[in-house]
DRENPA-3360 file (N, C-alpha, C; in nm, 2 decimals, always signed):
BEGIN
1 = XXXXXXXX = +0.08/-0.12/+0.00/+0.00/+0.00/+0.00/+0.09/+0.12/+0.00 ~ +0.06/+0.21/-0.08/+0.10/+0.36/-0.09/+0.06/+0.46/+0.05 ~ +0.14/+0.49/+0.16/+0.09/+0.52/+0.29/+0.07/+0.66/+0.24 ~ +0.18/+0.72/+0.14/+0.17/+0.84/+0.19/+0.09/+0.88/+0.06 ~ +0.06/+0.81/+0.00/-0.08/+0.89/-0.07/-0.21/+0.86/-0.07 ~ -0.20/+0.74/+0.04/-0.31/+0.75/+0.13/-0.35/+0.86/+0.23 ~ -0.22/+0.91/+0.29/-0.23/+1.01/+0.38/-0.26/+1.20/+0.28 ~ -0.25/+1.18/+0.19/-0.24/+1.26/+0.08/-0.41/+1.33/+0.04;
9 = XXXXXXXX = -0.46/+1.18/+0.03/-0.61/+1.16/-0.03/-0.69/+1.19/+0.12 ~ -0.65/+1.16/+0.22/-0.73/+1.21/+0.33/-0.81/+1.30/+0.35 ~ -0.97/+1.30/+0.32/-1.01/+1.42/+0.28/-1.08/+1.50/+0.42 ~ -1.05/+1.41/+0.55/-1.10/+1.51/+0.68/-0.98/+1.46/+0.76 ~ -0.99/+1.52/+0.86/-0.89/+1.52/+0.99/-0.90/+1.39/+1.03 ~ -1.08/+1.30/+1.04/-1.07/+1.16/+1.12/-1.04/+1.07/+0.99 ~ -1.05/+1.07/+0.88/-0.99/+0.99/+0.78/-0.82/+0.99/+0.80 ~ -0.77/+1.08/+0.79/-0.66/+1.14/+0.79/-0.59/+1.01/+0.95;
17 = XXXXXXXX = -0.65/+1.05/+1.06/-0.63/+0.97/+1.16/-0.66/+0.83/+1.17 ~ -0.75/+0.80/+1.09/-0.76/+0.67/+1.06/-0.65/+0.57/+0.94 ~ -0.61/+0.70/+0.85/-0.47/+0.61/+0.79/-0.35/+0.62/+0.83 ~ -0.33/+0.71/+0.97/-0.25/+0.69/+1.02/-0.21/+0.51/+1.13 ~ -0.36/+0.56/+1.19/-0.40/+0.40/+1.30/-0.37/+0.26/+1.23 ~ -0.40/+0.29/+1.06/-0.41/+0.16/+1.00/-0.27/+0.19/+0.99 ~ -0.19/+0.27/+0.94/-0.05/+0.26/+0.90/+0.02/+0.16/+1.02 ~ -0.01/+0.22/+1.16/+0.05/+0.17/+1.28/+0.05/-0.03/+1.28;
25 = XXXXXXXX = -0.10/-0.04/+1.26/-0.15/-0.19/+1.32/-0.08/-0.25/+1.19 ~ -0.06/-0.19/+1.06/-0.03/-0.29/+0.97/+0.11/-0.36/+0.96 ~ +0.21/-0.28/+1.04/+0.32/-0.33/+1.01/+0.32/-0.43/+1.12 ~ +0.42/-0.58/+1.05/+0.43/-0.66/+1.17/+0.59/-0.64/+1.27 ~ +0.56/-0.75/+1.38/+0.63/-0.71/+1.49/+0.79/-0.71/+1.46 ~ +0.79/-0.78/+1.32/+0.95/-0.76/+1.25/+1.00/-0.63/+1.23 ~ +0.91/-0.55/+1.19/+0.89/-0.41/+1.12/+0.94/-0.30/+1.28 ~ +0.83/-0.35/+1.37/+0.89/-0.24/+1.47/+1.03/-0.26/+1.58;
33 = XXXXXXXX = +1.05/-0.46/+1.52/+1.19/-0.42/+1.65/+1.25/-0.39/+1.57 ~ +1.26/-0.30/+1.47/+1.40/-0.22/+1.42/+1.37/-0.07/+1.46 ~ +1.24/-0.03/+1.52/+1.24/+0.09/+1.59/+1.27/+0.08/+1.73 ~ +1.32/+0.15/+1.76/+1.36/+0.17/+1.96/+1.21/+0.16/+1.98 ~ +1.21/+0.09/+2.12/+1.07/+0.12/+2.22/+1.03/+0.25/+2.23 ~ +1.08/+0.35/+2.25/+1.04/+0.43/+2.31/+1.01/+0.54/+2.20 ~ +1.01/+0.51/+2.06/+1.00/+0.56/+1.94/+0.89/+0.49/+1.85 ~ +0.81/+0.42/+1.91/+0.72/+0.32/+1.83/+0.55/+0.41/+1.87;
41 = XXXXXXXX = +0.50/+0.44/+1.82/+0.40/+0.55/+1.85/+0.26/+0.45/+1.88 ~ +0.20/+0.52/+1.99/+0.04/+0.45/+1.99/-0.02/+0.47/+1.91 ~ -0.12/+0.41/+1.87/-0.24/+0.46/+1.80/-0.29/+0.62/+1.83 ~ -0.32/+0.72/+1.77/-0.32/+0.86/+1.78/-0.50/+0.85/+1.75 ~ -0.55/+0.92/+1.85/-0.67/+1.01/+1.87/-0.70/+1.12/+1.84 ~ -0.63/+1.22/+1.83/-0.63/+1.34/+1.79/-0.53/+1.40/+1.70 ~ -0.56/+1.51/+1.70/-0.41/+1.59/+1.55/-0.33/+1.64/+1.66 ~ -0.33/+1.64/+1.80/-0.23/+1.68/+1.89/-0.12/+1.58/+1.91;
49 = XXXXXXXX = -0.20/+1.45/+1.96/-0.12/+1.35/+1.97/-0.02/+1.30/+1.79 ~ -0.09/+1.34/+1.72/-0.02/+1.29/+1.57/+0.10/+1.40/+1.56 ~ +0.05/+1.54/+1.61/+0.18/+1.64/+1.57/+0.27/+1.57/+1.73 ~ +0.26/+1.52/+1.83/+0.31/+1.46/+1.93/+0.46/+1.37/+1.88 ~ +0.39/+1.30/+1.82/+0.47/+1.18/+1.79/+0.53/+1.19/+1.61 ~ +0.48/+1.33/+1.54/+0.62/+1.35/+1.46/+0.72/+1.45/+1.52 ~ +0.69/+1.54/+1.63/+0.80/+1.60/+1.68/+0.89/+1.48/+1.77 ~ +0.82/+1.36/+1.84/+0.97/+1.30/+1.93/+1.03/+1.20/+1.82;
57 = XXXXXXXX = +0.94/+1.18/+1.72/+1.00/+1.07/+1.60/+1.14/+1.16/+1.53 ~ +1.09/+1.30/+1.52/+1.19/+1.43/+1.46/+1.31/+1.44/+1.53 ~ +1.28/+1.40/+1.68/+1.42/+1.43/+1.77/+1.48/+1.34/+1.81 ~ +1.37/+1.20/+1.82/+1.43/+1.08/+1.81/+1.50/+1.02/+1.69 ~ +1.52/+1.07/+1.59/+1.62/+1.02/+1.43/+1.67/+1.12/+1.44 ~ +1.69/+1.25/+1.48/+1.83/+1.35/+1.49/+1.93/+1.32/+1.60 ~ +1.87/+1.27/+1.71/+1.96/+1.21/+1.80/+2.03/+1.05/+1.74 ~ +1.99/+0.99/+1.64/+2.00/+0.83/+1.65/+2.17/+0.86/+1.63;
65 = XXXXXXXX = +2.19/+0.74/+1.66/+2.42/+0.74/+1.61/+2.39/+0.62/+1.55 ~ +2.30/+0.58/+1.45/+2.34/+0.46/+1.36/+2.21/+0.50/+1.29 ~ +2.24/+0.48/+1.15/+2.13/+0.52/+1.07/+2.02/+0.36/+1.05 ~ +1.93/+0.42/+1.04/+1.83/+0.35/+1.06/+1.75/+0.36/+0.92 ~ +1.69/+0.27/+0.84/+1.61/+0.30/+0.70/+1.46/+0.33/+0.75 ~ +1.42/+0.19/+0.82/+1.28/+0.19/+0.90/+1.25/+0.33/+0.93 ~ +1.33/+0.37/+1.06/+1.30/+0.48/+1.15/+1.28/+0.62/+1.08 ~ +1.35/+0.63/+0.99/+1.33/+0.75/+0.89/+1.21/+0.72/+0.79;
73 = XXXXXXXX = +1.16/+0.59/+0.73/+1.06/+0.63/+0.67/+0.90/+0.65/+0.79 ~ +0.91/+0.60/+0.88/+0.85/+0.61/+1.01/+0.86/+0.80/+1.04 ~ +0.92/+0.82/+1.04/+0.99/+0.99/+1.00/+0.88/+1.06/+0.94 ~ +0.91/+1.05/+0.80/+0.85/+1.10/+0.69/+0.73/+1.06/+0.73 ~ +0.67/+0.94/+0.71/+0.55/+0.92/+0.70/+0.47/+1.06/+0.79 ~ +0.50/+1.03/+0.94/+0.45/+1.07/+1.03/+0.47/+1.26/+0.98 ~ +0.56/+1.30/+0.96/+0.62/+1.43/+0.89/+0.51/+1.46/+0.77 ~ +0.46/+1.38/+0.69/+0.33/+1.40/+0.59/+0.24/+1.44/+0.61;
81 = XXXXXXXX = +0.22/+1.29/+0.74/+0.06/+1.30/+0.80/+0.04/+1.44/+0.92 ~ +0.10/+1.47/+0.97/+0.16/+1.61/+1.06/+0.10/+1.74/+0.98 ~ +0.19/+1.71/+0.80/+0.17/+1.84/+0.72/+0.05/+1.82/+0.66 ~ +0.01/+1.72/+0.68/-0.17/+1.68/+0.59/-0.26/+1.72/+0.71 ~ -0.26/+1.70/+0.78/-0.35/+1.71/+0.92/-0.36/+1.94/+0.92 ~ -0.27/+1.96/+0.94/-0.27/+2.14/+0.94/-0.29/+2.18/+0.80 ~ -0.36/+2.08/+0.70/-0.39/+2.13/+0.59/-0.53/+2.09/+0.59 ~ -0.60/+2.00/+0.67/-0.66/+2.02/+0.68/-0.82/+2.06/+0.80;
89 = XXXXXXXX = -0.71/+2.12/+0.89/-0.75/+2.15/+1.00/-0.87/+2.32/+0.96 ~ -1.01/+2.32/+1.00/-1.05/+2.46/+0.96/-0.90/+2.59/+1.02 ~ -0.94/+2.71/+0.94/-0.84/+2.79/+0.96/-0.90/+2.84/+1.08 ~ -0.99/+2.85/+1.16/-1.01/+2.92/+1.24/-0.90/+2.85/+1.40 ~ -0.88/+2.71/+1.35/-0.84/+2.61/+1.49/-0.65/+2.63/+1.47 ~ -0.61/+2.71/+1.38/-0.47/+2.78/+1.39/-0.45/+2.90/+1.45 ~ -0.33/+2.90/+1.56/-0.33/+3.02/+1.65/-0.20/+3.11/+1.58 ~ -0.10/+3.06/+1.49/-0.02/+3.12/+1.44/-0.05/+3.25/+1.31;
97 = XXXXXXXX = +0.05/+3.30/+1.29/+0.03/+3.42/+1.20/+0.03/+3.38/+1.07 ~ +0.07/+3.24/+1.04/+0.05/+3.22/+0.85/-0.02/+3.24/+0.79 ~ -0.17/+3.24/+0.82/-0.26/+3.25/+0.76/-0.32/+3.36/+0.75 ~ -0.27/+3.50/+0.80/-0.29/+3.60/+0.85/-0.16/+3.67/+0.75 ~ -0.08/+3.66/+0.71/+0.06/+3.70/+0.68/+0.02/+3.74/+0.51 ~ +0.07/+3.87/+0.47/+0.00/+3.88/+0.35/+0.12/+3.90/+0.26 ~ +0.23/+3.94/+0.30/+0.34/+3.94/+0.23/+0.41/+4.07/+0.19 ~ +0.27/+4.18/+0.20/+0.29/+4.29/+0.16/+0.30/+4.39/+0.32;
105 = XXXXXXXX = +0.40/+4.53/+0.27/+0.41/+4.60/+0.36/+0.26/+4.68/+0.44 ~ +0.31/+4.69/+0.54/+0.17/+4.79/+0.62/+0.20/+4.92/+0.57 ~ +0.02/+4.97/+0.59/-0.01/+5.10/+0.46/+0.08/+5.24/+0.57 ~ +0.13/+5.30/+0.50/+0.19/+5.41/+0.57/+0.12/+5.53/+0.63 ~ +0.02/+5.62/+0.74/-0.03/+5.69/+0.74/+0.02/+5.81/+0.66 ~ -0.10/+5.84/+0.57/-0.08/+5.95/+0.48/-0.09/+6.12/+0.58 ~ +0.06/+6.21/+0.53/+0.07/+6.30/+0.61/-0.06/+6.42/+0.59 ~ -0.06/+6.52/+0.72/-0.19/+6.58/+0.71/-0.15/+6.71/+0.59;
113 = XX = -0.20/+6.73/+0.51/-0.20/+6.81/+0.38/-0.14/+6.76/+0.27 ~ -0.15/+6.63/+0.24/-0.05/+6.57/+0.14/-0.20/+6.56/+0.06;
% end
């Protein structure tokens, strides 16, 4: 199966978290002892817990000292579903300035007799 264009096609937040959950259950137990314990992610309930576990998966493979193939596509994957999830989260449930950000400068007050 194509994970990450399943995670791609996700057209709501709980689909979206449901191909993450299937991604988790589908691999067998060969698959995760090449990830560390403490890097193998639960099943995710929410888009908090999913942005959760690509930030310690992100710090967990910048810290590793032996490269790992598994643990980095475990990486990405999760790094997709993270950037698919705030794509499609309503914009109102973002607290940051991107979506607000227009690129152009603020209007300058026009002086009094110009």
């Amino acid at each position: 199966m194509n994970w990450l264009k399943q995670v791609g096609d996700a057209s709501t937040v709980q689909a979206l978290l449901a191909v993450v959950n299937d991604y988790i259950l589908a691999h067998p137990d060969e698959h995760w002892s090449w990830i560390p314990r403490e890097s193998r992610p639960t099943l995710v309930a929410d888009v908090a817990e999913l942005h959760h576990w690509h930030r310690k998966l992100c710090d967990d493979l910048a810290a590793a000292t032996s490269s790992n193939i598994r643990m980095q596509d475990l990486c990405v994957f999760f790094l997709r579903a993270a950037a698919r999830a705030l794509e499609l989260e309503p914009a109102a449930e973002h607290s940051s300035n991107e979506l607000q950000f227009t690129g152009a400068a603020p209007e300058q007050p026009q002086k009094a007799g110009a």
